[in-house]
C-alpha positions as CSV (number, residue, x, y, z in Angstrom):
1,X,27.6,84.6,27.4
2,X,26.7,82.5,29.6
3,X,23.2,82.1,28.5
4,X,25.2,81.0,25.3
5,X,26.9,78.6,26.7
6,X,24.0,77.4,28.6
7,X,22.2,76.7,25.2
8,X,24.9,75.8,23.6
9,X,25.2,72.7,26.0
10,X,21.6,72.4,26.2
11,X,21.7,72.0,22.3
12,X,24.7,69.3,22.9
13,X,22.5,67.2,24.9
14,X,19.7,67.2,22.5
15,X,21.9,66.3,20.0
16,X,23.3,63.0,22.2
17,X,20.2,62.6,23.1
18,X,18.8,62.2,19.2
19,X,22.0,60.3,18.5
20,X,20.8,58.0,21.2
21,X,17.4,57.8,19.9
22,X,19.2,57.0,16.3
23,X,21.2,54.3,17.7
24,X,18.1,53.0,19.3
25,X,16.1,53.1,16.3
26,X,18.8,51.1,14.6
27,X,19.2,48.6,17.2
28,X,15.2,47.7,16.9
29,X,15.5,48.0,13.0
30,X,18.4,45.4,13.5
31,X,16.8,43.4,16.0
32,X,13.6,43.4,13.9
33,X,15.9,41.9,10.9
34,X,16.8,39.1,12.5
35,X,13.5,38.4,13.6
36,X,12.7,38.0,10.2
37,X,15.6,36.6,9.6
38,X,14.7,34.1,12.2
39,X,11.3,33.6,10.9
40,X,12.5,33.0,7.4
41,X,15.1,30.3,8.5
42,X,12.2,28.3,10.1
43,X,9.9,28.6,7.4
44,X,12.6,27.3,4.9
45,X,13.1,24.6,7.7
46,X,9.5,23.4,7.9
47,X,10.1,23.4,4.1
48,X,12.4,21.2,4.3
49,X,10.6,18.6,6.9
50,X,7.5,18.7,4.7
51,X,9.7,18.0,1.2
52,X,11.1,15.1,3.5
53,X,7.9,13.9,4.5
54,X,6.7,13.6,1.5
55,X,9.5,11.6,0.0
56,X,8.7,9.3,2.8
57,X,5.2,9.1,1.8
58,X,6.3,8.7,-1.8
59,X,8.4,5.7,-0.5
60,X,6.0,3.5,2.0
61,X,3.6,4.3,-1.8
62,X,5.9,2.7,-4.0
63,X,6.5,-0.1,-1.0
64,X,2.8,-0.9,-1.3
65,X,2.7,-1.2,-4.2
66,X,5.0,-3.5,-4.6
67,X,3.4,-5.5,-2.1
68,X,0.2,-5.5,-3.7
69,X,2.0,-6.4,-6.8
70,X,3.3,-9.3,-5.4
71,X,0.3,-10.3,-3.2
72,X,-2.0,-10.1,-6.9
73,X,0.9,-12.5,-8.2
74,X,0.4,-14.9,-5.0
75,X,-3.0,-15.0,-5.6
76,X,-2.4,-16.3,-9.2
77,X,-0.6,-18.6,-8.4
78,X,-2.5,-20.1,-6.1
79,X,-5.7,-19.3,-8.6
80,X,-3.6,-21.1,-11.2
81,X,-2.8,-23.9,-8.9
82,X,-6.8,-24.7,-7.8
83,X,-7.5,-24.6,-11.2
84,X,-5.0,-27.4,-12.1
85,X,-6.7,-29.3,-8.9
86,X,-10.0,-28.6,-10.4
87,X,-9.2,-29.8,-13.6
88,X,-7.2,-33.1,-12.4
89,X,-10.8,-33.8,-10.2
90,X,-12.8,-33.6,-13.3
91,X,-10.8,-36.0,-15.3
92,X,-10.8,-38.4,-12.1
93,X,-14.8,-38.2,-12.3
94,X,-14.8,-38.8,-15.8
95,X,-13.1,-42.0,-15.6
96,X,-15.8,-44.3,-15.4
97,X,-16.1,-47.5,-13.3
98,X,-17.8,-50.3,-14.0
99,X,-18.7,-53.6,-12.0
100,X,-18.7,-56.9,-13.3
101,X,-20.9,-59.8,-11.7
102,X,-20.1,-62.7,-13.6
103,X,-21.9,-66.5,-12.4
104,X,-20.5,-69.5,-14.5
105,X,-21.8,-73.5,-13.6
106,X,-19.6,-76.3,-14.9
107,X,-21.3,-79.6,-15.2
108,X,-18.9,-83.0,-15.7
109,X,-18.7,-86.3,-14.5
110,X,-21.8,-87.4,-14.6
111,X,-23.9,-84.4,-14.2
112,X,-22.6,-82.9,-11.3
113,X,-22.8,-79.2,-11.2
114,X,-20.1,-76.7,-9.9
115,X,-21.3,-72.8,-9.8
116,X,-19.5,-70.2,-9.1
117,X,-20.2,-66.3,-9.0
118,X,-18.1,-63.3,-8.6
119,X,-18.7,-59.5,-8.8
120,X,-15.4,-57.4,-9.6
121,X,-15.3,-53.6,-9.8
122,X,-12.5,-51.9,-11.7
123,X,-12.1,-48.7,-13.3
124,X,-11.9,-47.9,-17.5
125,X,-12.2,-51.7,-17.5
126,X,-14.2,-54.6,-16.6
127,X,-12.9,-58.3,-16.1
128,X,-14.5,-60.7,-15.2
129,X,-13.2,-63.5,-12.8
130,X,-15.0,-66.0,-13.8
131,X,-13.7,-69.9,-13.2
132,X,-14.7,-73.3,-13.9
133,X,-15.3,-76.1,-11.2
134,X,-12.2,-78.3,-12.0
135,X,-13.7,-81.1,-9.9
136,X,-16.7,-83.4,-10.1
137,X,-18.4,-85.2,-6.8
């Protein structure tokens, strides 16, 4: 009987002890669970940081752009603007000048002479300044 008893106790213990060994099991099963769990959560988190990141890049993109848009429409402008100097230099050199030397003797009174000679330069036009000796000596 006692020998009974003695195994029946024994077999008690094995049995806590196996129920321990379950409850252990399931604590590491759970503990490995939320280690994936864990795991899982940062992965969806770098996710998350790389979608933001490249929103960001797709952002300082579209702000290039846009600035090489409007640099390309600066250097029009001032493309447009050289050619307009261009242009306004060309007619300025085909404007022609001319220079007039004009020498004109008066003779009165007794055949006295009076000369006088004067160059003029002028631009689309040419006058000459030409005047007469309004006295004799």
């Amino acid at each position: 009987m006692l020998l009974l008893l003695l195994l029946l106790l024994l077999l008690l213990l094995l049995l806590l002890l196996l129920l321990l060994l379950l409850l252990l099991l399931l604590l590491l099963l759970l503990l490995l669970l939320l280690v994936l769990l864990l795991q899982m959560l940062l992965l969806l988190m770098l996710l998350l940081l790389l979608l933001l990141l490249m929103l960001l890049l797709l952002l300082l993109l579209q702000l290039l752009l846009l600035l090489v848009q409007q640099l390309i429409i600066l250097l029009l402008l001032l493309l447009m603007l050289l050619l307009l100097l261009l242009l306004q230099l060309l007619l300025l050199l085909l404007q022609r000048c001319y220079c007039c030397c004009c020498c004109y003797c008066c003779c009165r009174c007794y055949s006295s002479c009076c000369c006088y000679c004067c160059c003029c330069c002028y631009c689309c036009c040419c006058f000459c300044c030409c005047y007469c000796c309004y006295f004799c000596y």
